[in-house]
C-alpha positions as CSV (number, residue, x, y, z in Angstrom):
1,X,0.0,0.0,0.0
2,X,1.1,3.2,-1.2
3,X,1.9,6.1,1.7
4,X,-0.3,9.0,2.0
5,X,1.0,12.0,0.4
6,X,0.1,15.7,0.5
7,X,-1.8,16.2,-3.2
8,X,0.3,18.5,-5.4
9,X,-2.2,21.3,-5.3
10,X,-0.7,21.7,-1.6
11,X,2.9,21.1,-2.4
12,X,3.8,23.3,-5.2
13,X,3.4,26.4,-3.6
14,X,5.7,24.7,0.2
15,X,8.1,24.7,-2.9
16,X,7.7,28.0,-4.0
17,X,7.8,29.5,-0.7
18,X,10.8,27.8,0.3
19,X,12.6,28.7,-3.1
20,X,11.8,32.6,-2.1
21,X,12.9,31.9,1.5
22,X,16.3,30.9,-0.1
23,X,16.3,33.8,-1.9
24,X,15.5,32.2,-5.4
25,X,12.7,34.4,-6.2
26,X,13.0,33.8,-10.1
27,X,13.7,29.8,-9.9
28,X,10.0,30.1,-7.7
29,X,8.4,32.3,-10.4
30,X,9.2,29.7,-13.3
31,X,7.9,26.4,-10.6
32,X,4.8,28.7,-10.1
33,X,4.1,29.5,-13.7
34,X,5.3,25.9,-15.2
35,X,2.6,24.3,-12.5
36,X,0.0,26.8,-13.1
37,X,0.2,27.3,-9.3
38,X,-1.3,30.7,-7.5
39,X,1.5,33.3,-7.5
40,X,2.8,34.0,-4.1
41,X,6.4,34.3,-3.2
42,X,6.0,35.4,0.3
43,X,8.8,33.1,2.1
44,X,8.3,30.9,4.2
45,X,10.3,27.9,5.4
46,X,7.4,26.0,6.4
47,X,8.8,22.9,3.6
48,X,12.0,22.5,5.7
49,X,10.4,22.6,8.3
50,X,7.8,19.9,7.8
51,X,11.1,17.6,6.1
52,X,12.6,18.6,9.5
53,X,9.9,17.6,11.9
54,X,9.6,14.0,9.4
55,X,13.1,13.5,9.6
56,X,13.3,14.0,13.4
57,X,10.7,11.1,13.4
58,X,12.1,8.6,10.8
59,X,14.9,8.4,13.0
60,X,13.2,8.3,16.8
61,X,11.6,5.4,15.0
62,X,14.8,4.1,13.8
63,X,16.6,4.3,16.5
64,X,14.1,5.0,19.5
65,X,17.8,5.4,22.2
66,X,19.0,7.8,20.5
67,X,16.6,10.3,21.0
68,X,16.1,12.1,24.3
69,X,12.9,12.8,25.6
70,X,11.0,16.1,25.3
71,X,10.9,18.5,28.5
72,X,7.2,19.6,28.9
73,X,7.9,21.7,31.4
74,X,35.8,39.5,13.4
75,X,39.2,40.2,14.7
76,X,40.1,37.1,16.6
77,X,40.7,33.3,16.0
78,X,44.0,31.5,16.3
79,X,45.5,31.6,12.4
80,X,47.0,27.9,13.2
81,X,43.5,26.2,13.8
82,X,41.0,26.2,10.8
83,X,37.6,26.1,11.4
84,X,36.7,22.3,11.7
85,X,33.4,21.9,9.7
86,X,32.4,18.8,11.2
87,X,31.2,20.7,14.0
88,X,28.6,22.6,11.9
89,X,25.4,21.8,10.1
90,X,22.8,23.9,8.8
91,X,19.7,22.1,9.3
92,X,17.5,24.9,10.3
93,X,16.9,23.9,14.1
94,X,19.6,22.2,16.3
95,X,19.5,18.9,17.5
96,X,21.2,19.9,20.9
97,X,17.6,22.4,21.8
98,X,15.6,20.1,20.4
99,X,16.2,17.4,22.3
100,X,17.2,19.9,25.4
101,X,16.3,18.0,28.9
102,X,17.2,20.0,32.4
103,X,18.0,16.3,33.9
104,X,20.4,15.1,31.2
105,X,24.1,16.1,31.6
106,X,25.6,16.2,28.2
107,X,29.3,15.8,27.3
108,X,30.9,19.5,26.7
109,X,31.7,19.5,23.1
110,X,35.3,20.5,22.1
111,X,35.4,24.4,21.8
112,X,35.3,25.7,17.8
113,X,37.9,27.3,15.9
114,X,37.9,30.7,14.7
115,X,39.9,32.9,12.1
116,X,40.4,36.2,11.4
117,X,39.3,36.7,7.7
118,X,38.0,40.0,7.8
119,X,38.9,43.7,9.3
120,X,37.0,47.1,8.8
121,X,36.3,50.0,10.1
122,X,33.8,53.0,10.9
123,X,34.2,56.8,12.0
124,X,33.2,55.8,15.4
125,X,32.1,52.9,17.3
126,X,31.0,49.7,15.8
127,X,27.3,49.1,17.4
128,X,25.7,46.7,15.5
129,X,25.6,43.9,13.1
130,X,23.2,41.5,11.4
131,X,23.2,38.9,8.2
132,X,20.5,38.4,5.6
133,X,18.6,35.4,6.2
134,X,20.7,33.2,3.2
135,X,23.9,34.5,4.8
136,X,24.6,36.3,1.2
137,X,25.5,39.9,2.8
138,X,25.7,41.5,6.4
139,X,25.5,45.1,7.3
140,X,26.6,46.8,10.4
141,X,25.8,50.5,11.7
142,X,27.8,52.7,13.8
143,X,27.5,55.5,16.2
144,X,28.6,57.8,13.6
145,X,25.3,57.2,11.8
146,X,26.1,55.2,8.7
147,X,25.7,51.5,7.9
148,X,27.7,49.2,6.0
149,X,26.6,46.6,3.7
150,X,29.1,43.9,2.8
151,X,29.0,40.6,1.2
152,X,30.1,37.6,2.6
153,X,31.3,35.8,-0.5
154,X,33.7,38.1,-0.7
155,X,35.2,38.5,2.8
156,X,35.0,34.5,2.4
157,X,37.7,34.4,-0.9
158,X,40.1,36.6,1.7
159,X,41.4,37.9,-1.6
160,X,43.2,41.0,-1.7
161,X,41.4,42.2,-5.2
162,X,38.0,41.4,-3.9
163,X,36.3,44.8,-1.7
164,X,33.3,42.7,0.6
165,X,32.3,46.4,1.6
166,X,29.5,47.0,-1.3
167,X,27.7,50.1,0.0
168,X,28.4,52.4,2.6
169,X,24.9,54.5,3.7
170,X,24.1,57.5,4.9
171,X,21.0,59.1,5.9
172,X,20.9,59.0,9.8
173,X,21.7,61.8,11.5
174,X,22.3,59.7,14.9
175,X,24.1,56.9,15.6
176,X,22.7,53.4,14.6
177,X,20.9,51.3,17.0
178,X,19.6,47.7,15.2
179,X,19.1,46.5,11.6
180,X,17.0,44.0,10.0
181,X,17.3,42.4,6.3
182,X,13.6,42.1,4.7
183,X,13.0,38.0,3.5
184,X,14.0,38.8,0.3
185,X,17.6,40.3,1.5
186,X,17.2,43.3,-1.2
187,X,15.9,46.1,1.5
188,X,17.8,46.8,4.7
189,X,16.2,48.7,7.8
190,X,17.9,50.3,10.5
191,X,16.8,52.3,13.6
192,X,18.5,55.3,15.2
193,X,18.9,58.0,18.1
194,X,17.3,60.1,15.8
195,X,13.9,58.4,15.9
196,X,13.6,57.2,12.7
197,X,13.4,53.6,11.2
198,X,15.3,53.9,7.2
199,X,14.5,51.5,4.0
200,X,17.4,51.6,1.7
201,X,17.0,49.8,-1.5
202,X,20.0,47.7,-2.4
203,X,19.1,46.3,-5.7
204,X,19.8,49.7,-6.9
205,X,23.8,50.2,-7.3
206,X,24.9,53.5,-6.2
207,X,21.9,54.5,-3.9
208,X,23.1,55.8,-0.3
209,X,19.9,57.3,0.9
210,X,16.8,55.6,2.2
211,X,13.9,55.6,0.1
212,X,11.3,55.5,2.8
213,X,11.8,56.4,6.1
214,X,9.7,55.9,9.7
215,X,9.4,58.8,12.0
216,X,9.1,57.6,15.5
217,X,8.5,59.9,18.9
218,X,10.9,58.7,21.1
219,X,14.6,57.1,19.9
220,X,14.6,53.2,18.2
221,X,16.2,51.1,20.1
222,X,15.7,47.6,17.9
223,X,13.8,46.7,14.7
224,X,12.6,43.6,12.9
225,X,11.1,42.6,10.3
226,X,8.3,40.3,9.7
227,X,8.9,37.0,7.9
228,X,6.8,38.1,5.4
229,X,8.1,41.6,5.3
230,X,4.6,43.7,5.3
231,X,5.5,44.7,8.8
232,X,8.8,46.0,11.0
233,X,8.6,45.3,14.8
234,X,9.9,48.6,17.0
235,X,11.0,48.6,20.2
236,X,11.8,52.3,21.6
237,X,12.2,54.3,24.8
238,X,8.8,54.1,25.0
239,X,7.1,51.0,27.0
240,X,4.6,49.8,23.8
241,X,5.5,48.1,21.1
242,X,5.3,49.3,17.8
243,X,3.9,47.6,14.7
244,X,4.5,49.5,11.5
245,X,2.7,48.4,8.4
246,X,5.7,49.3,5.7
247,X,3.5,49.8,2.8
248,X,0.4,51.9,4.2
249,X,3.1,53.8,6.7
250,X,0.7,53.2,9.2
251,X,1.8,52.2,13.2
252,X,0.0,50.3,15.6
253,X,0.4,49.1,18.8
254,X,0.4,45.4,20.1
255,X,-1.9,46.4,23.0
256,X,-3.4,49.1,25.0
257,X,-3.9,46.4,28.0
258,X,-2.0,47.9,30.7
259,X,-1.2,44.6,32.2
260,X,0.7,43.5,28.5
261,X,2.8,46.3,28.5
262,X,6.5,47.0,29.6
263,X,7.2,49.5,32.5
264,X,10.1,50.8,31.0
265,X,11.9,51.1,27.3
266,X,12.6,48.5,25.3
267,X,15.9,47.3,24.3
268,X,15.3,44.4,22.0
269,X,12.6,42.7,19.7
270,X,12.4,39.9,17.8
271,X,10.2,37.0,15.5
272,X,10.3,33.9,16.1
273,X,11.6,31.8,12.7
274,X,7.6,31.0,11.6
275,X,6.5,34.4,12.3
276,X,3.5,33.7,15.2
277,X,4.8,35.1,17.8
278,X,7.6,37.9,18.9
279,X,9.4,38.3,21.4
280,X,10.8,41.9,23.8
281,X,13.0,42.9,26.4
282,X,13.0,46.0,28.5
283,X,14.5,48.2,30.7
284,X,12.0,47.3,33.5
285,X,14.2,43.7,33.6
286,X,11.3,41.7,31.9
287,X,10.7,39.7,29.3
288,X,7.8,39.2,27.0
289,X,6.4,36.9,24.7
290,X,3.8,38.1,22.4
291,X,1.2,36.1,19.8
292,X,1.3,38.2,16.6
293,X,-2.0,38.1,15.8
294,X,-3.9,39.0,19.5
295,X,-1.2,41.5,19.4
296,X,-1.7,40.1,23.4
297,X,1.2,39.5,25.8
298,X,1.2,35.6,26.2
299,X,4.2,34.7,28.9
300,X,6.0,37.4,31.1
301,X,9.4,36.5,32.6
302,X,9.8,39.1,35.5
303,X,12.9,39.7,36.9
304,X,14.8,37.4,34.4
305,X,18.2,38.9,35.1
306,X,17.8,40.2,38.6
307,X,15.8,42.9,38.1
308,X,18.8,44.2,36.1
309,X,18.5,46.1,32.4
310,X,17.7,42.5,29.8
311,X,20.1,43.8,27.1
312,X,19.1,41.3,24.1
313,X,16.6,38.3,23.6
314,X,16.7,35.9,20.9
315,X,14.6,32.9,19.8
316,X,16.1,29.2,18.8
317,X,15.0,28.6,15.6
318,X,12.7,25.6,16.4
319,X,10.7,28.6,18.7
320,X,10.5,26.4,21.8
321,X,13.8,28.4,23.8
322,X,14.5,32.0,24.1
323,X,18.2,33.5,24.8
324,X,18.5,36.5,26.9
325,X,21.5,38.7,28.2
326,X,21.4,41.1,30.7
327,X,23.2,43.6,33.1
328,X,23.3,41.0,35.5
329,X,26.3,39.2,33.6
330,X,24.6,36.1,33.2
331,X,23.0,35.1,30.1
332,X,20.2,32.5,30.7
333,X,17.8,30.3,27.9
334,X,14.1,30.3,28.9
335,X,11.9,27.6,27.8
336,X,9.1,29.9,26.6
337,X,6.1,27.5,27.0
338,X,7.0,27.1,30.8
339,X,8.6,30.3,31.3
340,X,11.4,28.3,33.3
341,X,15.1,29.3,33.0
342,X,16.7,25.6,31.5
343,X,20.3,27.2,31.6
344,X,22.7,30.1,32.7
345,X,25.7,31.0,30.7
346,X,28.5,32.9,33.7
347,X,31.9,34.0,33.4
348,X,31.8,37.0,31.4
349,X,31.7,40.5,33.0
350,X,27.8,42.5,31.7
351,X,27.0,45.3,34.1
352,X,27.6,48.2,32.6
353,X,26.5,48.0,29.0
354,X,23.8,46.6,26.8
355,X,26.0,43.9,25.0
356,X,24.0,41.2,22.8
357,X,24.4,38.0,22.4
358,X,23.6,35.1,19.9
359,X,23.6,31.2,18.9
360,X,25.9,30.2,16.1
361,X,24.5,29.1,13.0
362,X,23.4,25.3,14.1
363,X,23.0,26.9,17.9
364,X,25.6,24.0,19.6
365,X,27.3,27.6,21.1
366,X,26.2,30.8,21.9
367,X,28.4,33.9,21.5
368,X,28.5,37.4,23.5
369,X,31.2,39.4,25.3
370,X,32.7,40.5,27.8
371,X,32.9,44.5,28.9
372,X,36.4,44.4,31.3
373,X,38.2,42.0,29.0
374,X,36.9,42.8,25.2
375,X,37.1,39.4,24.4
376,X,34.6,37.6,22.7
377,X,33.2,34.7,25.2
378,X,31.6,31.0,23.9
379,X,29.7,28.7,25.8
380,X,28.0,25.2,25.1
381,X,24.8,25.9,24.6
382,X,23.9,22.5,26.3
383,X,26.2,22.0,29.1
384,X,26.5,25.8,30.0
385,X,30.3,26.0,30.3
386,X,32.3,28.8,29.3
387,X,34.7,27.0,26.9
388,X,36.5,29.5,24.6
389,X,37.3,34.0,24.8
390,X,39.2,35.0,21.9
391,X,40.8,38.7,22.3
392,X,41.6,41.4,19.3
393,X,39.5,44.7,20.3
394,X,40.9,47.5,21.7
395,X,37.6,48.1,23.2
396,X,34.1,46.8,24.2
397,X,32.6,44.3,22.0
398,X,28.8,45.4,21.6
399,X,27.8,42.8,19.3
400,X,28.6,39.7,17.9
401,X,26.1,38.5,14.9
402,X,26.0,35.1,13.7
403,X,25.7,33.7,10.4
404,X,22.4,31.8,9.7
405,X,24.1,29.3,7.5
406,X,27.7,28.9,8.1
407,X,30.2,28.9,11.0
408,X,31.2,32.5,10.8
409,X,30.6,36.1,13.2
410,X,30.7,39.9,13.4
411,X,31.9,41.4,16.4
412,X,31.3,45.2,16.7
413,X,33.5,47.1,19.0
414,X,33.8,50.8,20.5
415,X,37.1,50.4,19.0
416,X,35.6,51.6,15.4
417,X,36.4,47.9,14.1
418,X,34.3,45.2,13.0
């Protein structure tokens, strides 16, 4: 007997999607019109995802032992010690949180290799960084209000003819606070002191100016877009959260119920990998978990970092953990269906500034900094322990972005490099 199968009707356009999601928009134009298939190339990696989650079970029914069981509940490296790529995968959610149990005790995994392959620099401090979701470019922003766009192809060939810097923009009058890539990795956003959100075009060589821009009341602290780019996420100095609706330039707000809201400014906001539900620190030392479509506060973390400032929140890519730094100089990973801290990342020095962190690429370590030693500071992501710092700034590291599809970072530092 045959298996069941999803009828075509319903897989042509997981195809399509996922081809736009990997930034093939033309390839999904000719599947759409050669199937005679509804035109939508929103992306969405909701194919890989469904492969994923089959996958996951073709091999717990394989071999049942070797799965565990579910909790309900940059300018460093050592030049002599390549990156080993057996540690890396890019499967789109990590084994090691998927399987993440408080009561196993995992084997620390040996500590990854780094090397310096790129060095450059702004007018002033480095603050920020962030890659495109197929890892194609990354752009950084700076306090002395421009952004750099730079692609990664190029810093990856190390060759001396090649310039990965592509565009260098200007149109800020503040320094730079966040940026965001929309899905289709040709627009870039950024968010300022000067209470604006910017759209610069980069399909269009040349072009240093935004071509749309977002005027807030109070200064931008973080942006992001939506997985299907109609809408950017805001987080300011003001406690709500702000929805802007890109092509009407209309703003909402996710809720006018007291109880939902921050009690201070927010520092950091960001979607989950499917879009449903976002996610935003504060200066009030909470955390906040929000359905996208209520626009209602689901989970509040109080006091995740000791009442202290949470400086940057992140979801895994499989949506079930969030990873949270804070002036409290421990960075913890909440499971966000409990609400329960499942691990806490020490040994770095976070008191004084808002420093972020990150998972690598298949999130087996996360990344972030410390502020008396400007090293860059890894931990397992399962185990907890601090295994690797890797030094080279001259000052503090404010950010360190990961690549979504390859074993490779951005550190940002007051010491105008990146």
């Amino acid at each position: 007997m045959d298996p069941p199968t999803l009828p075509q009707e319903e897989v042509i356009p997981l195809i399509v999607s996922q081809l736009c999601h990997y930034g093939y928009t033309s390839l999904a134009q000719v599947v759409a019109a050669q199937t005679d298939s509804p035109i939508d190339l929103t992306p969405s990696s909701r194919l890989s995802e469904l492969l994923y989650i089959a996958k996951e079970q073709e091999e717990e029914e394989m071999h049942p032992s070797l799965i565990m069981p579910d909790d309900d509940d940059d300018d460093i490296g050592d030049e002599s010690s390549p990156v080993e790529e057996s540690h890396y995968t890019n499967t789109g959610v990590s084994k090691c949180l998927m399987s993440m149990d408080p009561d196993d005790i995992p084997e620390t995994k040996s500590p990854p290799n780094y090397n310096t392959w790129y060095i450059t620099t702004h007018r002033a401090a480095s603050t920020c960084a962030i890659f495109s979701g197929d890892g194609k470019y990354a752009a950084t922003g700076s306090a002395d209000a421009s952004l750099k766009v730079l692609d990664t192809s190029k810093m990856n060939s190390r060759s001396d003819e090649d310039r990965p810097v592509i565009r260098t923009l200007y149109d800020h009058l503040a320094a730079v606070n966040d940026l965001s890539f929309h899905p289709n990795g040709l627009v870039l956003a950024s968010c300022s002191e000067d209470q604006s959100i910017k759209l610069f075009d980069l399909s269009k060589p040349g072009v240093k100016r935004s071509f749309r821009y977002l005027q807030d009341t109070h200064v931008v602290r973080s942006i992001a877009f939506h997985p299907s780019g109609d809408f950017i996420l805001a987080g300011t100095d003001h406690e709500s959260v702000r929805i802007y609706d890109v092509k009407k330039f209309q703003c909402y707000t996710a809720s006018s119920n007291q109880s939902d809201l921050h009690q201070g400014g927010i520092t950091k906001v960001r979607f989950v990998h499917n879009g449903g539900q976002f996610v935003t620190s504060s200066l009030d030392g909470s955390i906040k978990i929000w359905d996208v479509v209520s626009g209602r506060c689901q989970r509040t973390i109080e006091k995740a970092h000791d009442s202290a400032t949470v400086s940057s929140v992140q979801f895994s890519r499989n949506g079930r953990f969030v990873l949270s730094g804070g002036k409290d100089s421990v960075l913890r990973l909440w499971d966000t269906g409990s609400g329960k801290c499942v691990m806490e990342y020490k040994g770095a020095v976070q008191q004084n500034h808002a420093l972020q962190s990150t998972f690598t690429n298949n999130e087996d370590y996360v990344l972030s900094s410390d502020e008396t030693t400007n090293n860059v500071v890894c931990w397992d992501t399962r185990t907890g322990e601090l295994i690797k710092q890797w030094s080279g700034h001259a000052g503090i590291v404010r950010c360190v972005a990961a690549s979504p599809t390859e074993p490779g970072f951005i550190s940002c530092s007051d010491d105008y490099r990146l």
